[in-house]
C-alpha positions as CSV (number, residue, x, y, z in Angstrom):
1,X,18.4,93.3,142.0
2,X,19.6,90.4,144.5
3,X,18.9,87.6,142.3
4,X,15.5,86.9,144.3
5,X,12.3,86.8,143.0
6,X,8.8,87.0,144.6
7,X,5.2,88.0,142.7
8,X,1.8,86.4,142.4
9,X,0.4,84.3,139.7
10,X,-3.1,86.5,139.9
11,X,-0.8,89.5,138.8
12,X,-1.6,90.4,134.9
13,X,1.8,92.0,134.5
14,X,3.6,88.1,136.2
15,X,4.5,86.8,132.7
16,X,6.3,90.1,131.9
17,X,7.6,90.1,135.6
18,X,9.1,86.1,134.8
19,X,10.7,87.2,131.4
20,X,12.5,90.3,133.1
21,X,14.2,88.2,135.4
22,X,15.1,85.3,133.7
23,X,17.3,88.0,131.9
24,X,18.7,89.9,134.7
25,X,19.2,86.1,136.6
26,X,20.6,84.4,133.7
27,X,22.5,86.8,131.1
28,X,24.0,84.5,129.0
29,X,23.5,81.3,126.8
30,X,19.8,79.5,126.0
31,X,19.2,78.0,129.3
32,X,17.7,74.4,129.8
33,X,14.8,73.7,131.8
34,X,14.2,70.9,133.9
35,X,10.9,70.4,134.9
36,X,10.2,68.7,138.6
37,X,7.1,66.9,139.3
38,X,4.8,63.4,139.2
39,X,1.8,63.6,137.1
40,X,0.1,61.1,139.6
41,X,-0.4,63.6,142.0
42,X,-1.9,66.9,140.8
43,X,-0.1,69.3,143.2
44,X,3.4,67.9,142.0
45,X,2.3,68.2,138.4
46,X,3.1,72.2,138.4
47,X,6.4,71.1,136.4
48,X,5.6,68.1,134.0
49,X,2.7,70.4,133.2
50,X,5.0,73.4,132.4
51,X,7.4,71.8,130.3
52,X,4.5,69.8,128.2
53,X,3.5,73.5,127.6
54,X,6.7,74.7,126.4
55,X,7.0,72.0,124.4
56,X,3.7,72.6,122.8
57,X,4.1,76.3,122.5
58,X,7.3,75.1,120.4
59,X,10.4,76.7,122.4
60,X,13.7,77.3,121.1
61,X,15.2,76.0,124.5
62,X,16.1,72.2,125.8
63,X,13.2,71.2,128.3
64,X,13.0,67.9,130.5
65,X,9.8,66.8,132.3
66,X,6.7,66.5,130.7
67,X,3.5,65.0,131.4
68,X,4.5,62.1,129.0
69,X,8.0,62.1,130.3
70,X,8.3,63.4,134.2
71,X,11.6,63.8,135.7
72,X,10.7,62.7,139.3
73,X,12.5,62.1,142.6
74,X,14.1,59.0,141.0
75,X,15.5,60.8,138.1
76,X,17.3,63.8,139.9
77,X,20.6,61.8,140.1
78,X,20.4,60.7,136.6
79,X,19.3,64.0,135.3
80,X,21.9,66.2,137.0
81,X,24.4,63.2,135.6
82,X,23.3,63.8,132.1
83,X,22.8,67.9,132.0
84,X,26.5,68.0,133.4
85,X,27.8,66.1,130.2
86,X,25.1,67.5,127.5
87,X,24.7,70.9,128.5
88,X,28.4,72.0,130.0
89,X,28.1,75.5,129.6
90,X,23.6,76.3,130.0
91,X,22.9,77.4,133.2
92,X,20.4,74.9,134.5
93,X,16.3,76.5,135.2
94,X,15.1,73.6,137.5
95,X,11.3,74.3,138.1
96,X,9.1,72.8,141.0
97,X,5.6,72.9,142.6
98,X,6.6,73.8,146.6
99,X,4.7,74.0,149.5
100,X,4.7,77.7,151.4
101,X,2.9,79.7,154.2
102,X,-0.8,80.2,153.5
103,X,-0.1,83.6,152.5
104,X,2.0,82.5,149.6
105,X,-0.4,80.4,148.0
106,X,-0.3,81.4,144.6
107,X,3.4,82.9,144.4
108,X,6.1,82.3,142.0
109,X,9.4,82.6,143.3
110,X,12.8,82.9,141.2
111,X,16.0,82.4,143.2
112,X,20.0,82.3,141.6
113,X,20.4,79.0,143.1
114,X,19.5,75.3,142.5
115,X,17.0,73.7,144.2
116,X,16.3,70.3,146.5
117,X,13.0,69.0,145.3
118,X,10.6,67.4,147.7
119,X,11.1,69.1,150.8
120,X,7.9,69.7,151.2
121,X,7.0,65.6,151.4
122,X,10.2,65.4,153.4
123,X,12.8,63.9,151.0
124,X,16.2,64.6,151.0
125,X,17.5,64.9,147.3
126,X,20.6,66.5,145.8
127,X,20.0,70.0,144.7
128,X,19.5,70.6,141.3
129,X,19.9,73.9,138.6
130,X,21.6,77.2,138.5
131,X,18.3,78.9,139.2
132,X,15.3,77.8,141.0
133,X,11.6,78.9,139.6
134,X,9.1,77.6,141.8
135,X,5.3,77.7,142.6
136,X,3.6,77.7,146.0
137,X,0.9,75.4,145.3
138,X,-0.3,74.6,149.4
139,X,0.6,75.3,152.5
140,X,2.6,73.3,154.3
141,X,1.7,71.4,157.6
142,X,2.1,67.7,158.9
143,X,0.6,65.4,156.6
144,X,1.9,67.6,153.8
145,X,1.4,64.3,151.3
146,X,-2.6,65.1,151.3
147,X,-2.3,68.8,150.5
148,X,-0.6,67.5,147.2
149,X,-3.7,65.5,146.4
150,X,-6.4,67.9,147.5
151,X,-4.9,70.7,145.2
152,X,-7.4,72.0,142.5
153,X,-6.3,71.2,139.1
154,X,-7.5,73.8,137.8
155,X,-5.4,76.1,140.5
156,X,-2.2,73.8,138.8
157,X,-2.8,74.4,135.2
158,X,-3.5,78.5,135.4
159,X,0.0,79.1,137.2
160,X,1.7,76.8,135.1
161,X,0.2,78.3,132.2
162,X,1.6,82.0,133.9
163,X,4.7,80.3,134.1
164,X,5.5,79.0,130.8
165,X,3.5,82.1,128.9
166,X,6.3,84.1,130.8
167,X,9.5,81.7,129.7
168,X,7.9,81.8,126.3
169,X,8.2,86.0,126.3
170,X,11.9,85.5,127.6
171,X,12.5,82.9,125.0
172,X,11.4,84.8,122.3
173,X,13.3,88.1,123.4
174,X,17.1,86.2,123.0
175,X,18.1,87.0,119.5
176,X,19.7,84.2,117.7
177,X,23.2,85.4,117.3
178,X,22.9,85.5,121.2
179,X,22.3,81.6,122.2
180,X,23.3,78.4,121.4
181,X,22.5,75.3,122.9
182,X,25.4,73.0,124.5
């Protein structure tokens, strides 16, 4: 495969689909996850709400962003900063809510490259990770600010839920004597 990733979060088989590619994509070493997003506005909470699952689902893996502990727009400098002098050699998951066509609603996307959060609210950050994983949360348009806000919470929580119950399955499949963390 290319390294590109495209399925839909209404599929039963998606949580499989996510743990086969994250080991075709990443192949080596524990990753770390960094997880993009604001809890104040419900469609940028896809990622704090993803890694405060992983963390409650207790996975063997480093994750940043949580609903108690976002990594926002402010901290992408600071983060990148850090994960290149913690983590040398762990290829970098970055995961992000992302606005799409109205078609893609609803898709996950994995891409083998980093990702510039907040393109969809027009902001021009420094990209970020090894390997994109991101959900399509609204369309975009204009104003694309409001589409954040009116996004069902509910709509949130059951693909991040998809999300992480396929990272947990890929977590669980790296045998021991196969990771470590750095």
């Amino acid at each position: 495969m290319n390294g590109n990733y495209n399925f839909n979060m209404f599929n039963e088989y998606t949580p499989d689909i996510i743990c086969q590619s994250l080991k075709e994509i990443v192949r080596e070493n524990l990753p770390v996850f960094v997880c993009i997003g604001s809890d104040l506005i419900v469609g940028d909470s896809l990622g704090p709400i993803i890694g405060s699952l992983l963390k409650q689902k207790g996975c063997r893996a480093y994750v940043y962003g949580t609903l108690n502990s976002p990594v926002t727009a402010k901290e992408i400098f600071y983060i990148k900063e850090y994960l290149t002098k913690i983590h040398k050699k762990a290829k970098i998951i970055a995961i992000d809510a992302a606005l799409g066509q109205e078609e893609e609603i609803g898709n996950i996307k994995i891409y083998e490259k980093g990702i510039k959060p907040g393109l969809g609210v027009d902001k021009n950050l420094d990209e970020i990770g090894d390997i994109s994983l991101i959900g399509i949360v609204s369309n975009k348009t204009k104003n694309n600010y409001n589409l954040y806000n009116a996004t069902r919470l509910n709509f949130i929580y059951n693909m991040a839920t998809v999300i992480a119950n396929g990272i947990e399955k890929y977590l669980k499949g790296i045998k021991k004597e196969e990771y470590f963390i750095s």
